[in-house]
PyMOL Python script that loads the backbone (N, CA, C, O; Angstrom):
from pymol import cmd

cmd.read_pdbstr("""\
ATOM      1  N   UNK A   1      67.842  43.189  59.583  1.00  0.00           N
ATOM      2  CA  UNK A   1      68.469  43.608  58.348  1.00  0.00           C
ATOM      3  C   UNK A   1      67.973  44.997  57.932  1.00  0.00           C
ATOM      4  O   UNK A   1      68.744  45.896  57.596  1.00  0.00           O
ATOM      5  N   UNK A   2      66.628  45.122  57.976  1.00  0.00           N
ATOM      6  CA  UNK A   2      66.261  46.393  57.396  1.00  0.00           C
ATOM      7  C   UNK A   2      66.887  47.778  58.938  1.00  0.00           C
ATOM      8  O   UNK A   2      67.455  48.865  58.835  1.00  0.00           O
ATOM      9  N   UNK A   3      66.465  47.086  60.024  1.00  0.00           N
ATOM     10  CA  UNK A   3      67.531  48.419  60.506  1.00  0.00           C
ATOM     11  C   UNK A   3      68.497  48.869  60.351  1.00  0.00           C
ATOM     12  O   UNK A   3      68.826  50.023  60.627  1.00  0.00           O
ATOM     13  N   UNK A   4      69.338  47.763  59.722  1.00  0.00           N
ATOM     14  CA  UNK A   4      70.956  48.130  59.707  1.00  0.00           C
ATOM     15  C   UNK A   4      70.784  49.226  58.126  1.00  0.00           C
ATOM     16  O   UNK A   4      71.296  50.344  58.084  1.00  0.00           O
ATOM     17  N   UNK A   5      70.126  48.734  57.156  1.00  0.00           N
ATOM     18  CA  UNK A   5      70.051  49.627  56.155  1.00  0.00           C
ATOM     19  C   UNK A   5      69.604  51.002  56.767  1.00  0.00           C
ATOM     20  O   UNK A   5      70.458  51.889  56.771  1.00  0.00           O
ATOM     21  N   UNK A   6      68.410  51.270  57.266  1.00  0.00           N
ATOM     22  CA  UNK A   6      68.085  52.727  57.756  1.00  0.00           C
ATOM     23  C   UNK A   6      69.109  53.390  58.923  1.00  0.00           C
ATOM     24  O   UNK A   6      69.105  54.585  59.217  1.00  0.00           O
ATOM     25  N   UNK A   7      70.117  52.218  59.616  1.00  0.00           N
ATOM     26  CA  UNK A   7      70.870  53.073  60.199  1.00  0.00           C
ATOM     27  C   UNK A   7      71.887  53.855  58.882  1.00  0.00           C
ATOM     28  O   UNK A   7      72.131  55.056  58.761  1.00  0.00           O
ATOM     29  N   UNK A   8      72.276  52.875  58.132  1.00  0.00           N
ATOM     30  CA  UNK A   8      73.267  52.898  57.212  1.00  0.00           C
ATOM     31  C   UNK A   8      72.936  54.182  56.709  1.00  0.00           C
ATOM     32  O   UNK A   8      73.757  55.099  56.685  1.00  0.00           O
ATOM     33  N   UNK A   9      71.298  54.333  56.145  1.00  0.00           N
ATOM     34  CA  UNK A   9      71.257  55.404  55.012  1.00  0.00           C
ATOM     35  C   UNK A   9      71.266  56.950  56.012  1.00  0.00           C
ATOM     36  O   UNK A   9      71.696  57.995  55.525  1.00  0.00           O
ATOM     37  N   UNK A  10      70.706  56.871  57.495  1.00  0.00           N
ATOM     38  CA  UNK A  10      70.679  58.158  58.251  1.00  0.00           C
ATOM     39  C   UNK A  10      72.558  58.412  58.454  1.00  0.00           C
ATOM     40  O   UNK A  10      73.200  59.436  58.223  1.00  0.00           O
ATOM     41  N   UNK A  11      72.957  57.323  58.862  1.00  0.00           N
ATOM     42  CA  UNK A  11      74.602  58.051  58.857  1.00  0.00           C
ATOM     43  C   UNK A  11      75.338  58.430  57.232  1.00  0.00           C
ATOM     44  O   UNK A  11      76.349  59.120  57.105  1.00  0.00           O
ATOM     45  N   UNK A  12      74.774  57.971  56.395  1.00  0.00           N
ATOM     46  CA  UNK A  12      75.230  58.594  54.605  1.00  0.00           C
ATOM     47  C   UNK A  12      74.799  59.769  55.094  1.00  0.00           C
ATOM     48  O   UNK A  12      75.711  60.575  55.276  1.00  0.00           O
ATOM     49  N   UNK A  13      73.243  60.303  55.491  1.00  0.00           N
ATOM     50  CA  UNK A  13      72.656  61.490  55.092  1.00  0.00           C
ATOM     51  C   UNK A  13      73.133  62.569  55.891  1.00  0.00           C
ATOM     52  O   UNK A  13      73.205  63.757  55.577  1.00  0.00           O
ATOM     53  N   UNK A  14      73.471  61.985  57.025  1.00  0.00           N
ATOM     54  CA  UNK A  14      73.849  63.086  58.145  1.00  0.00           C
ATOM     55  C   UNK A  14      75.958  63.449  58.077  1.00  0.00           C
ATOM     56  O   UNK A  14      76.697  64.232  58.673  1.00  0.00           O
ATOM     57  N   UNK A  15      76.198  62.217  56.866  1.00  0.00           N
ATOM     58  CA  UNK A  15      77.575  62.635  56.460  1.00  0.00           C
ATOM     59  C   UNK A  15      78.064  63.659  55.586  1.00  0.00           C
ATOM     60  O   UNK A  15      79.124  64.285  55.572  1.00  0.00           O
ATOM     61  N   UNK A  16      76.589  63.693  54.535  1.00  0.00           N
ATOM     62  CA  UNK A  16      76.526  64.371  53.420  1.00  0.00           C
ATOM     63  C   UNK A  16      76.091  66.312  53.974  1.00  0.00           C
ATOM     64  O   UNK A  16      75.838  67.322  53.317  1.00  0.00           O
ATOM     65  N   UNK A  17      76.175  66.093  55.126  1.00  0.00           N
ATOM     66  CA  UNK A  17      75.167  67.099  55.958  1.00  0.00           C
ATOM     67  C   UNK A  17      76.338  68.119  55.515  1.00  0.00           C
ATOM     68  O   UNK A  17      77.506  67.730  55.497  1.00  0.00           O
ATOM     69  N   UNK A  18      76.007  69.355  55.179  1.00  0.00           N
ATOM     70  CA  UNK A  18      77.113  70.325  55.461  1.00  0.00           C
ATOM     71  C   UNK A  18      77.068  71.158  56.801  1.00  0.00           C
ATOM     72  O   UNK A  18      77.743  72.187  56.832  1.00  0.00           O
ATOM     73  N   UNK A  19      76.570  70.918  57.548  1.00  0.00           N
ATOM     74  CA  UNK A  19      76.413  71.527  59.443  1.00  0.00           C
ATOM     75  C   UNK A  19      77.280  70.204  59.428  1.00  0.00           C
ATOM     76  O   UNK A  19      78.440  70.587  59.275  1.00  0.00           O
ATOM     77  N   UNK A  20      77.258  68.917  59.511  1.00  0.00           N
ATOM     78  CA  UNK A  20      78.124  68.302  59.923  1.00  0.00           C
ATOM     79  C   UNK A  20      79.736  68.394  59.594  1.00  0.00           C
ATOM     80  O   UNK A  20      80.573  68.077  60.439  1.00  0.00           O
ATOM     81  N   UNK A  21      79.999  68.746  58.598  1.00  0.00           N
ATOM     82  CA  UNK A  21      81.460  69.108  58.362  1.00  0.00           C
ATOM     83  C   UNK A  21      81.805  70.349  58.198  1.00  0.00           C
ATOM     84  O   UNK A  21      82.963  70.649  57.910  1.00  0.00           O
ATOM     85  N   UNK A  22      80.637  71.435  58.393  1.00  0.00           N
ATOM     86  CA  UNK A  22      81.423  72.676  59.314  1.00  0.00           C
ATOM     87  C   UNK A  22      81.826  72.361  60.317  1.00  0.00           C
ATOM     88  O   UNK A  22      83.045  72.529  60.329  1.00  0.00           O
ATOM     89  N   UNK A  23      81.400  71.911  61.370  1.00  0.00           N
ATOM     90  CA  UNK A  23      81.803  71.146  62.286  1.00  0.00           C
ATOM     91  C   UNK A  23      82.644  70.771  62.439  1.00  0.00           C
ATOM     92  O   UNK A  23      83.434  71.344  63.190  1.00  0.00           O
ATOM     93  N   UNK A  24      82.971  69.566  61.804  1.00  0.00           N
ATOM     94  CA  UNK A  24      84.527  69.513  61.685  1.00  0.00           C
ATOM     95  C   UNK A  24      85.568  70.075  61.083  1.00  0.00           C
ATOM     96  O   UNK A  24      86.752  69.749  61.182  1.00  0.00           O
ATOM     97  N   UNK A  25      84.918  71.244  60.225  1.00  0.00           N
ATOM     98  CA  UNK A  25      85.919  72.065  59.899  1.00  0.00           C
ATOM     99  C   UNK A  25      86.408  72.988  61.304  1.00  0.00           C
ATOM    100  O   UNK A  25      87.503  72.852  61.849  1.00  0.00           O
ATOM    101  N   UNK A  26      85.379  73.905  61.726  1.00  0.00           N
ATOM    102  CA  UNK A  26      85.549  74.529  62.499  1.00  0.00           C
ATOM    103  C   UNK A  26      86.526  74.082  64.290  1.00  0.00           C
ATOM    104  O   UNK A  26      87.090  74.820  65.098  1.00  0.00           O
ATOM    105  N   UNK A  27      86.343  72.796  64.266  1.00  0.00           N
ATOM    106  CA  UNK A  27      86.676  72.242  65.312  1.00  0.00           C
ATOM    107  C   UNK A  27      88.410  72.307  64.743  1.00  0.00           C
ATOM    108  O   UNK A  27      89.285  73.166  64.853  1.00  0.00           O
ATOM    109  N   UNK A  28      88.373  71.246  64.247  1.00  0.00           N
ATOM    110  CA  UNK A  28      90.213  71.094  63.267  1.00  0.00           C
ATOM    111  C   UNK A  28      90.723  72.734  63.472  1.00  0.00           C
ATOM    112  O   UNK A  28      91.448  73.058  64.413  1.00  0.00           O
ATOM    113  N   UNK A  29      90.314  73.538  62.624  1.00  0.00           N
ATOM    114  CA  UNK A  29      90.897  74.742  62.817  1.00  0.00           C
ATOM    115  C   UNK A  29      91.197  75.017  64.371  1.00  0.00           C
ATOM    116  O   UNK A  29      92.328  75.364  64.709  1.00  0.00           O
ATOM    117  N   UNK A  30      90.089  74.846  65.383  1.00  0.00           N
ATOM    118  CA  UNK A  30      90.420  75.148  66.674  1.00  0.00           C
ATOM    119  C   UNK A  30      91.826  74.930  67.427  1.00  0.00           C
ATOM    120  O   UNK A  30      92.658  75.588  68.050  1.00  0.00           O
ATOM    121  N   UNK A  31      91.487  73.026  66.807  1.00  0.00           N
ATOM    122  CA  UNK A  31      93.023  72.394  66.930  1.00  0.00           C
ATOM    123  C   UNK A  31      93.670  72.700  66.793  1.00  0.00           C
ATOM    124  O   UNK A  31      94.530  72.628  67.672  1.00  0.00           O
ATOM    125  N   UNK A  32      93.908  73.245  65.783  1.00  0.00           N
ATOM    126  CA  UNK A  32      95.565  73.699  64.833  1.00  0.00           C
ATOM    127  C   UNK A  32      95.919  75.016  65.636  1.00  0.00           C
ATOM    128  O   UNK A  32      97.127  75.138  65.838  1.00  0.00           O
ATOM    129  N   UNK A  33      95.028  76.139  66.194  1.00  0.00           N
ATOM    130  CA  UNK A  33      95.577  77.213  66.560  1.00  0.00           C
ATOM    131  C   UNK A  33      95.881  76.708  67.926  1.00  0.00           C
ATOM    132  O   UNK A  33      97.040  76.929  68.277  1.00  0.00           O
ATOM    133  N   UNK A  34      95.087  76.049  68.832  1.00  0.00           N
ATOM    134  CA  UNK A  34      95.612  75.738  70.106  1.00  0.00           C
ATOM    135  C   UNK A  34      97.081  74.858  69.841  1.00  0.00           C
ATOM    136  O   UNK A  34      98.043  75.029  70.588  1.00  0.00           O
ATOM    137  N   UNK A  35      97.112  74.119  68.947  1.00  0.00           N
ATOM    138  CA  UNK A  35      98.604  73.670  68.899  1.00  0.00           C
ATOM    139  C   UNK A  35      99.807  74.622  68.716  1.00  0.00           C
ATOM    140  O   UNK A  35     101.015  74.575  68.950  1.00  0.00           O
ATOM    141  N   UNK A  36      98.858  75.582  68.149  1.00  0.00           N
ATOM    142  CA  UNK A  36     100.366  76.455  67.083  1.00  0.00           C
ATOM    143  C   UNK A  36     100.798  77.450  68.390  1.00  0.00           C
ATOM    144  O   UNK A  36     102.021  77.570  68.457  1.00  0.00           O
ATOM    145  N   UNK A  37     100.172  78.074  69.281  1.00  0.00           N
ATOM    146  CA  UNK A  37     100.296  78.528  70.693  1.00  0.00           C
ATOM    147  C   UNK A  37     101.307  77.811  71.285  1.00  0.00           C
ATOM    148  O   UNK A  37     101.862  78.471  72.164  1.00  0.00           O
ATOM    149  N   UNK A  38     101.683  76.883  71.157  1.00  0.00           N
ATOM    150  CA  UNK A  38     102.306  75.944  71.912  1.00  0.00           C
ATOM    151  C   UNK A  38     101.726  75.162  73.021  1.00  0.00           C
ATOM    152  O   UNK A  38     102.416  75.084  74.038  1.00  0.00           O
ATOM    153  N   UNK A  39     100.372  74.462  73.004  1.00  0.00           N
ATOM    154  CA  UNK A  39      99.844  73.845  74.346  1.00  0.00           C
ATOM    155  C   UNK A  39      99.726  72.293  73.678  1.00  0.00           C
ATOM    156  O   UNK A  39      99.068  72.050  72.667  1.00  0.00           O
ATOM    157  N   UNK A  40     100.337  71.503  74.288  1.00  0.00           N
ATOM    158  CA  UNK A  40     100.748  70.253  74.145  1.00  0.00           C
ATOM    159  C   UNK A  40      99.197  69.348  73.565  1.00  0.00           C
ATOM    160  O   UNK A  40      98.413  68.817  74.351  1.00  0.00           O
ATOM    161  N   UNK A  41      99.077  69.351  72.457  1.00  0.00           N
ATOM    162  CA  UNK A  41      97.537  67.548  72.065  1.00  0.00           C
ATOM    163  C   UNK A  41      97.468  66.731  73.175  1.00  0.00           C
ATOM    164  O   UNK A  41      98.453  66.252  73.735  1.00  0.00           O
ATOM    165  N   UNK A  42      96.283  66.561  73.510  1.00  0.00           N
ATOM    166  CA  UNK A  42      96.250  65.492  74.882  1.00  0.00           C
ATOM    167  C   UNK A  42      96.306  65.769  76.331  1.00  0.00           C
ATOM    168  O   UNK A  42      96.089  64.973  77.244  1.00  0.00           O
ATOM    169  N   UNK A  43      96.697  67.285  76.423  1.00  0.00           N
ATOM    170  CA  UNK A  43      96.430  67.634  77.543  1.00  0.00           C
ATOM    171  C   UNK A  43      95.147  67.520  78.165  1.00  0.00           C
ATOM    172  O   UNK A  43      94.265  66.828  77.658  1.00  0.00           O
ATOM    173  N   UNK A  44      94.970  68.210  79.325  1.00  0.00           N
ATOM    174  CA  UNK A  44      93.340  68.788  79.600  1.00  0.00           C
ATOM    175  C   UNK A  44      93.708  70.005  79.015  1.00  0.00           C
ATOM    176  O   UNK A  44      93.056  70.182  77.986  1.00  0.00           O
ATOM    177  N   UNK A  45      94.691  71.153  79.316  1.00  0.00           N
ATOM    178  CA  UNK A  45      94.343  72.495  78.584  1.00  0.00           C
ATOM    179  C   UNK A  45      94.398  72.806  77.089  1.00  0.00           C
ATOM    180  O   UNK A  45      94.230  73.894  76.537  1.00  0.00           O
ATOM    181  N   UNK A  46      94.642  71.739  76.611  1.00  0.00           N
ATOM    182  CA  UNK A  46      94.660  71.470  75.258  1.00  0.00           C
ATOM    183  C   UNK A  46      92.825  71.533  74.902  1.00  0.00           C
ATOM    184  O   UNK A  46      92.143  72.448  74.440  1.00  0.00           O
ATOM    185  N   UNK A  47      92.596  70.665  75.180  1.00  0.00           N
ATOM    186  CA  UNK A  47      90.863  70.426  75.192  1.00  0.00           C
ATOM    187  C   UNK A  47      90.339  71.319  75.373  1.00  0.00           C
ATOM    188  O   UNK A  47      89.519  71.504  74.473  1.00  0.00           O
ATOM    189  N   UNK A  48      90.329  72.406  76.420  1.00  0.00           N
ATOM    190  CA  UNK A  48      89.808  73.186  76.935  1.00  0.00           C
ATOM    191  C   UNK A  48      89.583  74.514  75.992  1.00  0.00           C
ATOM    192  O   UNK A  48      88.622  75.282  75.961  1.00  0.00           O
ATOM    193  N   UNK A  49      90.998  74.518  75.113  1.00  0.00           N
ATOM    194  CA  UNK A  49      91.482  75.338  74.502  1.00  0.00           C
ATOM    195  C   UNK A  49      90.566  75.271  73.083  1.00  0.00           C
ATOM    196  O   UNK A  49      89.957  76.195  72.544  1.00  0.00           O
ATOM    197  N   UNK A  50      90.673  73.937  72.687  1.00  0.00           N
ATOM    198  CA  UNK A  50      89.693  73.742  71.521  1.00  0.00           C
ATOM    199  C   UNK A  50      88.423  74.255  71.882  1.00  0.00           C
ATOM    200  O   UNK A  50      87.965  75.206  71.249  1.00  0.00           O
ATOM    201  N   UNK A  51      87.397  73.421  73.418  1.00  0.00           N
ATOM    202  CA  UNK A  51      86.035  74.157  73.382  1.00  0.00           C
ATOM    203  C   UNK A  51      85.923  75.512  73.354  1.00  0.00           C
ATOM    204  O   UNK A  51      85.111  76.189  72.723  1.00  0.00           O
ATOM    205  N   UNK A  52      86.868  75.889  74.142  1.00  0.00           N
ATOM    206  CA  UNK A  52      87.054  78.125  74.013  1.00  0.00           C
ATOM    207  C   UNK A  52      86.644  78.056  73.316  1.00  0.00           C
ATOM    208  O   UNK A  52      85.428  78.100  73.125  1.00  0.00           O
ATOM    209  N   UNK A  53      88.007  77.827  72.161  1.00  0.00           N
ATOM    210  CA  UNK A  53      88.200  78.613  71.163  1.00  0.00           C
ATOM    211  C   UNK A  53      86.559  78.605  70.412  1.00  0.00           C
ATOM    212  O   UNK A  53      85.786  79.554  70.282  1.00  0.00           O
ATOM    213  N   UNK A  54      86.459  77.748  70.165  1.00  0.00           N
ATOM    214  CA  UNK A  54      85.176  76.793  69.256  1.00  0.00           C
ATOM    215  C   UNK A  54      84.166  77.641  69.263  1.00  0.00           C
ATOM    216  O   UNK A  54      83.684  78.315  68.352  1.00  0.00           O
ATOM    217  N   UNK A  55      83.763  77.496  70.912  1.00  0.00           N
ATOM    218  CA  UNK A  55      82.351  78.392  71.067  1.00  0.00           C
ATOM    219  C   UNK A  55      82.649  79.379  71.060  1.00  0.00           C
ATOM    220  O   UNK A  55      81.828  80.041  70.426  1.00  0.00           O
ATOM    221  N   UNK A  56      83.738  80.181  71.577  1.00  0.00           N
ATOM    222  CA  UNK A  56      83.631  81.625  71.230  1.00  0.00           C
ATOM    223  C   UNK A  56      83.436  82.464  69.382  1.00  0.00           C
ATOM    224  O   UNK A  56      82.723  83.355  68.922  1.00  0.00           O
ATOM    225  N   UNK A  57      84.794  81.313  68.683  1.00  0.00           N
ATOM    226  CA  UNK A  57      84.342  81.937  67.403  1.00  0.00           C
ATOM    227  C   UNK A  57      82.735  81.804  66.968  1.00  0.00           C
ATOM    228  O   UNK A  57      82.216  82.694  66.295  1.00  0.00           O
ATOM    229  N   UNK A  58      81.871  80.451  67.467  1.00  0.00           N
ATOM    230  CA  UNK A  58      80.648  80.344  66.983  1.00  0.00           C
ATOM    231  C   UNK A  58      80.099  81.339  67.412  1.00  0.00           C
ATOM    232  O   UNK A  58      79.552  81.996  66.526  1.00  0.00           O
ATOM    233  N   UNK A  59      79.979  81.888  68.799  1.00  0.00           N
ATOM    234  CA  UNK A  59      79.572  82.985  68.829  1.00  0.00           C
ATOM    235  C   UNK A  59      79.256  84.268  68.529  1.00  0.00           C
ATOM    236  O   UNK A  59      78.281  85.003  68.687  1.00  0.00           O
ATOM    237  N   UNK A  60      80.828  84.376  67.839  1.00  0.00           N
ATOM    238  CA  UNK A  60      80.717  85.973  66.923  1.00  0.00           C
ATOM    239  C   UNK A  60      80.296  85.136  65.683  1.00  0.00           C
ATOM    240  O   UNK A  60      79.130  85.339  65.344  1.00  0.00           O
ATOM    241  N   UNK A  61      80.817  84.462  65.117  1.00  0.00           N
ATOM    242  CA  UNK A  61      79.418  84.261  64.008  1.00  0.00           C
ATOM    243  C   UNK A  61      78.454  84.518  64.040  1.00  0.00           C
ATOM    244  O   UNK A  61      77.964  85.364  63.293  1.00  0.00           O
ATOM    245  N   UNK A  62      77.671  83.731  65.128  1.00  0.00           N
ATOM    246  CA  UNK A  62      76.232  83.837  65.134  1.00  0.00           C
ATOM    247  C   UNK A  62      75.767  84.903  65.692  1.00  0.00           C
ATOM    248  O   UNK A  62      74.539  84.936  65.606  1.00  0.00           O
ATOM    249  N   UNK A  63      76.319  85.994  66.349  1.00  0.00           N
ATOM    250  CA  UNK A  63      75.865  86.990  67.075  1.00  0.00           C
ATOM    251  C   UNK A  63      74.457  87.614  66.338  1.00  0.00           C
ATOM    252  O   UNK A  63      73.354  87.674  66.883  1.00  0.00           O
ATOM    253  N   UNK A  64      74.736  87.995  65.164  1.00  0.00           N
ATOM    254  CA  UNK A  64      73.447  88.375  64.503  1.00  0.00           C
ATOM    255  C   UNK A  64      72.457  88.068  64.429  1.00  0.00           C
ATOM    256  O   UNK A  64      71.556  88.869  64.177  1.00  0.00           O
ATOM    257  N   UNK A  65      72.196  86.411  64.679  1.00  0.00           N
ATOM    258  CA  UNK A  65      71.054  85.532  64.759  1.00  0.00           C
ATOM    259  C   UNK A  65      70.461  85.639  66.057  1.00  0.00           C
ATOM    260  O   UNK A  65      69.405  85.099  66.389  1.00  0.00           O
ATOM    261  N   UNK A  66      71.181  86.353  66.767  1.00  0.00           N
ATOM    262  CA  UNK A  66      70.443  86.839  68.057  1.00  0.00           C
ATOM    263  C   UNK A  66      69.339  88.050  68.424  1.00  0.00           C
ATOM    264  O   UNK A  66      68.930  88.183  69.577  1.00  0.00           O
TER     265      UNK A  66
END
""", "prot")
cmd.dss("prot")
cmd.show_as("cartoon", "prot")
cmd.util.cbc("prot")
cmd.orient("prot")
């Protein structure tokens, strides 16, 4: 019982996370432009298209932190 609470309260805390829903912000956006291109959801180059995109924008973000 008490694990299920400390799992419970680490997935609240790591929901409340804002790195975690940049994340999914940043990802969604990925989505939406690889769709709007015209490359079919569910492909493999669909996927592929999201990680690009993903890490490359993280990249120029973070470039400075380098």
């Amino acid at each position: 019982m008490s694990r299920m609470i400390l799992i419970c309260s680490f997935a609240a805390l790591l929901g409340s996370c804002g790195v975690v829903s940049s994340y999914q912000d940043d990802r969604a956006q990925a989505r939406l432009a690889c769709a709007d291109v015209g490359i079919a959801p569910g492909s493999g180059a669909f996927g592929q298209c999201v990680v690009d995109l993903y890490y490359s924008l993280w990249d120029e973000q973070n470039e400075s932190e380098r």
